[in-house]
C-alpha positions as CSV (number, residue, x, y, z in Angstrom):
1,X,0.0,0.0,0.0
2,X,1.6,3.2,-0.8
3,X,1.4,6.2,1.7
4,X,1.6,10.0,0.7
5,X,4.3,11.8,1.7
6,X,3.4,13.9,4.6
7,X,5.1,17.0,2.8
8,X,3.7,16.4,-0.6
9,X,0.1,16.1,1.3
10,X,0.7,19.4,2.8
11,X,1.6,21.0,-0.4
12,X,-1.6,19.4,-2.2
13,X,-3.9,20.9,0.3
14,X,-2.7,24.9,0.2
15,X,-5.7,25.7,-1.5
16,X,-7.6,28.9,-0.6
17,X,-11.2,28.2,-0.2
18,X,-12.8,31.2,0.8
19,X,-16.5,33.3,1.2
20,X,-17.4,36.7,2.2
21,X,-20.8,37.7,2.7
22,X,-22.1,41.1,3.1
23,X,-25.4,42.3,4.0
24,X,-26.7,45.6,4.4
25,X,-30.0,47.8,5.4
26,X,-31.7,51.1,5.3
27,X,-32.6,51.9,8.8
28,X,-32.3,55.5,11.0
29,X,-31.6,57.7,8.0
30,X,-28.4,55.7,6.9
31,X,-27.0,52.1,5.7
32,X,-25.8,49.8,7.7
33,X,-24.7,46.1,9.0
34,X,-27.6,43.7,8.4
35,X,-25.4,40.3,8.8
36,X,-21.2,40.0,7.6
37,X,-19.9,36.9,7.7
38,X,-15.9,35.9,6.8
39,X,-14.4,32.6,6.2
40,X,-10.9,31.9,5.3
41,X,-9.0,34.4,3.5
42,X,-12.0,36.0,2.1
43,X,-11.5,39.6,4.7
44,X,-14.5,42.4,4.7
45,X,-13.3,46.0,6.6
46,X,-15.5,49.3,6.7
47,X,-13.5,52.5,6.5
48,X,-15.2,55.1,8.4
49,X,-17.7,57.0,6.8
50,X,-20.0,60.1,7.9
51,X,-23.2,59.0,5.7
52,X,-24.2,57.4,2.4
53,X,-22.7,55.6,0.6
54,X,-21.6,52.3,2.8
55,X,-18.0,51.8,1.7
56,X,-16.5,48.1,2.1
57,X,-13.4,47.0,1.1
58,X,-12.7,43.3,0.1
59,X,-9.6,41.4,1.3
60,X,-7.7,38.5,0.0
61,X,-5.2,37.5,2.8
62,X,-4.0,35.0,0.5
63,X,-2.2,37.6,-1.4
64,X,-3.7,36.1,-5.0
65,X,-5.1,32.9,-6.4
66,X,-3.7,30.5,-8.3
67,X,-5.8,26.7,-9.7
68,X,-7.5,25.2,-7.3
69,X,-8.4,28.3,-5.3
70,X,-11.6,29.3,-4.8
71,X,-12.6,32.9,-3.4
72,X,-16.9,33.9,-3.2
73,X,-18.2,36.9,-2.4
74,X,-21.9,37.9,-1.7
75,X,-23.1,41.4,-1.5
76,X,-26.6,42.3,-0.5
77,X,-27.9,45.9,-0.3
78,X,-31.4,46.5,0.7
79,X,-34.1,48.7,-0.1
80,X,-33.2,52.6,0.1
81,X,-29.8,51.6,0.7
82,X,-26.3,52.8,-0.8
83,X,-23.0,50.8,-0.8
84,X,-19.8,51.2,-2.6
85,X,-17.8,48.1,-2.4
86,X,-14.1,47.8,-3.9
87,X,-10.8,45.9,-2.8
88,X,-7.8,46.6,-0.9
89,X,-5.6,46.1,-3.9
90,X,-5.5,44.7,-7.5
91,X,-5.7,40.4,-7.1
92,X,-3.5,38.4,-8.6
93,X,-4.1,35.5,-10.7
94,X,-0.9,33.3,-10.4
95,X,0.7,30.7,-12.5
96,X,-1.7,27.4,-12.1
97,X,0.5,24.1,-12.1
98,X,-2.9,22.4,-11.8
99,X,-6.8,23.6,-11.4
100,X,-8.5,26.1,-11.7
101,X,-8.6,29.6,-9.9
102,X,-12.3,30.2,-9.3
103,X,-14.2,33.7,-7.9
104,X,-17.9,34.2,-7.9
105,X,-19.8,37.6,-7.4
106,X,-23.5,37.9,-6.3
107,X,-24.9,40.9,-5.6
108,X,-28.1,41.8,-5.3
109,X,-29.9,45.2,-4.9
110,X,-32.9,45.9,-3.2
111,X,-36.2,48.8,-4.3
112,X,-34.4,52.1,-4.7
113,X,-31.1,50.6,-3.3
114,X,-27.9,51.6,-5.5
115,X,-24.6,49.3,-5.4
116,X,-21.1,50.6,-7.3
117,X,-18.7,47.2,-7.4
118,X,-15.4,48.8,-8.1
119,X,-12.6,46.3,-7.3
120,X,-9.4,47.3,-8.3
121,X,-7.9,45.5,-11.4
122,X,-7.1,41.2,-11.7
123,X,-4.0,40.9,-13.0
124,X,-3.5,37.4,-14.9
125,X,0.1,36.1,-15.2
126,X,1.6,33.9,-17.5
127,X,0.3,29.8,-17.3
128,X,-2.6,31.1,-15.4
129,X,-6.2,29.7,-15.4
130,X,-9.2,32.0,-14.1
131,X,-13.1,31.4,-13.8
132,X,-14.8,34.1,-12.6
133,X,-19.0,34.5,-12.7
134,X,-20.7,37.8,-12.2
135,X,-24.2,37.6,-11.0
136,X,-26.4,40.8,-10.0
137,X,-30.2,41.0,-9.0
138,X,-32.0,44.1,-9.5
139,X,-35.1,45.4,-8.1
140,X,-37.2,46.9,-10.1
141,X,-36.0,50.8,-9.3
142,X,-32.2,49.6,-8.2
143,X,-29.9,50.9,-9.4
144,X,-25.7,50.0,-10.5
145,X,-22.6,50.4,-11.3
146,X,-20.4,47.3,-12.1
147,X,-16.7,47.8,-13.0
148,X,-14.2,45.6,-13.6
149,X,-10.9,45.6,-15.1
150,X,-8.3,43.1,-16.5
151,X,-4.4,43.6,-16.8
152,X,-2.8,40.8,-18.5
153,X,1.2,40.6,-18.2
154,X,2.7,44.0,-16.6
155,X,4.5,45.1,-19.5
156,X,6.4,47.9,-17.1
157,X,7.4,44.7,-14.8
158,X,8.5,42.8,-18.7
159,X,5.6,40.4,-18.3
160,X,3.4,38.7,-20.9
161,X,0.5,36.1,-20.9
162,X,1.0,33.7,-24.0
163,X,-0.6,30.9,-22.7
164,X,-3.0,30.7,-20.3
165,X,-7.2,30.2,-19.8
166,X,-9.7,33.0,-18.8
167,X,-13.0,33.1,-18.8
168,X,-15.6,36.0,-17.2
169,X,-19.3,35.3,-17.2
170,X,-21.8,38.0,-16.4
171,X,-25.5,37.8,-15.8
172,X,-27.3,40.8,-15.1
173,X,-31.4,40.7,-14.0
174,X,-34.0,43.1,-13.0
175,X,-36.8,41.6,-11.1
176,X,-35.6,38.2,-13.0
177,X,-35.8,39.3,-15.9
178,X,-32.3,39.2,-18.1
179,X,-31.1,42.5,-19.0
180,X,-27.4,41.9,-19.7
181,X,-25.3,39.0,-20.3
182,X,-21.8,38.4,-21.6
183,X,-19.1,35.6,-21.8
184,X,-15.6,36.4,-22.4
185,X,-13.0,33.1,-22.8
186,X,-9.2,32.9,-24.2
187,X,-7.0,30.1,-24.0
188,X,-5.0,27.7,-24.0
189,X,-3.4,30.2,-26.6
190,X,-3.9,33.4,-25.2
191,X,-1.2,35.2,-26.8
192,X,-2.4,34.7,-30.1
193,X,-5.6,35.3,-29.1
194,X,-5.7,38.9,-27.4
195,X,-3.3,39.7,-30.6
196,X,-5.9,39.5,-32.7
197,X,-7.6,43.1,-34.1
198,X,-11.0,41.5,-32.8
199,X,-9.4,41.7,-29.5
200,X,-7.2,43.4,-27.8
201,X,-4.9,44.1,-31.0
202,X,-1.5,45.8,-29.5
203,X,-3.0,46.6,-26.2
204,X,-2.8,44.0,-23.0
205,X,-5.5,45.9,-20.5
206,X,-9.1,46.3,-20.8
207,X,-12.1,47.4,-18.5
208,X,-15.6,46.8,-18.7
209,X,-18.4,49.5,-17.3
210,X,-22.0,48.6,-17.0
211,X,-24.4,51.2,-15.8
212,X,-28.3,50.0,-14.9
213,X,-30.3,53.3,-14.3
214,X,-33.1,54.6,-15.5
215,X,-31.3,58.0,-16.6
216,X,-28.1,55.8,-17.7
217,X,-28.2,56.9,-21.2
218,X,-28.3,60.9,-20.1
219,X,-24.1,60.1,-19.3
220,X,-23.4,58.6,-22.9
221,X,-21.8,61.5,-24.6
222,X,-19.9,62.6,-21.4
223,X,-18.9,58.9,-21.2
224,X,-17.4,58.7,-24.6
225,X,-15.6,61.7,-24.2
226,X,-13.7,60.1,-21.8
227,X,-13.1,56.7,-23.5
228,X,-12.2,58.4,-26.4
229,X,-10.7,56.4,-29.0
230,X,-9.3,53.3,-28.0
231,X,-12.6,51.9,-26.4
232,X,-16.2,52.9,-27.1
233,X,-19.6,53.1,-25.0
234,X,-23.0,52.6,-25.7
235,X,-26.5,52.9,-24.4
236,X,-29.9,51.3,-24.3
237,X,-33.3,50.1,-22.9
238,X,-33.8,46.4,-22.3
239,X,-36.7,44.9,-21.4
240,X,-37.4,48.0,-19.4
241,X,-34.3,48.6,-17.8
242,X,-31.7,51.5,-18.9
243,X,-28.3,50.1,-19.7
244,X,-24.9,52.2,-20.4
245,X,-21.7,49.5,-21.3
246,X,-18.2,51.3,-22.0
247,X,-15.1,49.3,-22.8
248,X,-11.9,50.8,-22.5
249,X,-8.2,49.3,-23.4
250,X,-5.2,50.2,-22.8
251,X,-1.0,49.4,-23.7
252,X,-0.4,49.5,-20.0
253,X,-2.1,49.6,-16.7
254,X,-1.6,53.5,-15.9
255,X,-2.5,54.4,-19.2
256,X,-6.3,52.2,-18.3
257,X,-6.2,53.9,-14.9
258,X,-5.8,57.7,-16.6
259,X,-9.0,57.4,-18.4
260,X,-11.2,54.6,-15.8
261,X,-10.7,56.9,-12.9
262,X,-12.0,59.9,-14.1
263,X,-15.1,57.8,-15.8
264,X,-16.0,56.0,-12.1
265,X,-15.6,59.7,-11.0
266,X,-18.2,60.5,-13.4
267,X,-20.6,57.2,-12.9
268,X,-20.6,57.2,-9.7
269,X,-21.8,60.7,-8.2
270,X,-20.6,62.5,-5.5
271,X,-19.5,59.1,-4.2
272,X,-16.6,59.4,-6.2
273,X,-13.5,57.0,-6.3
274,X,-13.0,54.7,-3.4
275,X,-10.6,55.8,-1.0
276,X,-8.1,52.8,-1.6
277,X,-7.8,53.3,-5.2
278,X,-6.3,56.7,-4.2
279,X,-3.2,55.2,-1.9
């Protein structure tokens, strides 16, 4: 009968497996704590705030995923209430020597309720593989802001993704009714792939912006003024629901960041950026 090594077990089972849940109310003129709930590295802090919005921050103390890892986070905001949610730093999507690296995102969004997820960019190495799913639930006056941008090799740090697998799923509902979907997939031959003029052509960074209001197509020319050329932005009503979508892309990271700050500025109202994206 053969017996694992002890060190070789130990190895096998470093795998992050992780959930952060995050409820939260209207009540005395303000949002607050309905129910949080941490397990594993999945970390959710507050920074202080005076009123509305709520502002979390989402925290991966294992410092980046790689396959086999597994990282869920839940976000509901209730009626009347207002949340900003973001992370403490751009997450890192490692080189896989097996697996998969997995995150799922539900968030739902209560009658007049209004949620900005703003998480600071993934950034996928080289031999990577990511999964990541997107789900949001809209009530039938919620309102939100969804944001999320991908960096793929650090060309200022000399890095490059030729091979690897990514794949983002999005599903988007108001009162269960579909009112955006998208899938996005590369790999094994990534490279190539994002090379392509269909795809990211010469640039390696890209950021998606999704706006569900009903006043979301009163932003579209300010929107593409900031986009500008190497992106583009446009707006509709689906099944009821008003939808903005801007992509942007980018050679390098900062060059993303010059022109998504100043558009989250814009999206998201006196709100503005969250603090950490500032540090």
């Amino acid at each position: 009968m053969l017996h694992e090594h002890p060190v070789e077990a130990a190895i096998a089972a470093q795998r992050v497996a992780a959930r952060g849940e995050l409820g939260l109310l209207h009540a005395g003129g303000r949002t607050r704590i309905d129910r949080l709930y941490q397990e594993g590295a999945a970390k959710i802090r507050m920074p202080r705030t005076t009123g509305d919005p709520f502002e979390a921050v989402l925290i991966n103390t294992a410092g980046g995923l790689t396959g086999g890892d597994r990282l869920d986070w839940s976000i509901s905001v209730g009626a009347a209430a207002s949340a900003t949610v973001t992370t403490q730093t751009c997450e890192k999507i490692y080189r896989a020597a097996s697996g998969i690296a997995r995150v799922g995102c539900r968030m739902s969004v209560g009658d007049g309720g209004r949620l900005a997820w703003l998480p600071q960019e993934t950034i996928v190495f080289d031999n990577s593989a990511f999964r990541r799913t997107i789900e949001v639930d809209l009530a039938a006056d919620a309102e939100a802001l969804v944001v999320e941008a991908t960096v793929l090799g650090r060309r200022a740090m000399g890095e490059s993704v030729l091979q690897a697998s990514f794949a983002d799923r999005w599903r988007v509902r108001r009162e269960g009714r579909l009112v955006h979907a998208e899938d996005f997939a590369i790999g094994p031959d990534a490279g190539k792939q994002l090379a392509a003029p269909p795809a990211l052509g010469s640039a390696s960074c890209v950021a998606t912006v999704l706006v569900l209001a009903e006043d979301a197509e009163r932003q579209l020319d300010a929107v593409r003024a900031i986009v500008g050329d190497a992106g583009g932005a446009s707006a509709w009503t689906v099944a009821g629901s008003g939808k903005l979508l801007a992509r942007l892309v980018a050679d390098d990271s900062y060059r993303l960041r010059q022109r998504l700050i100043p558009l989250i500025e814009l999206l998201n109202g006196r709100a503005g950026l969250p603090k950490v994206w500032t540090l």
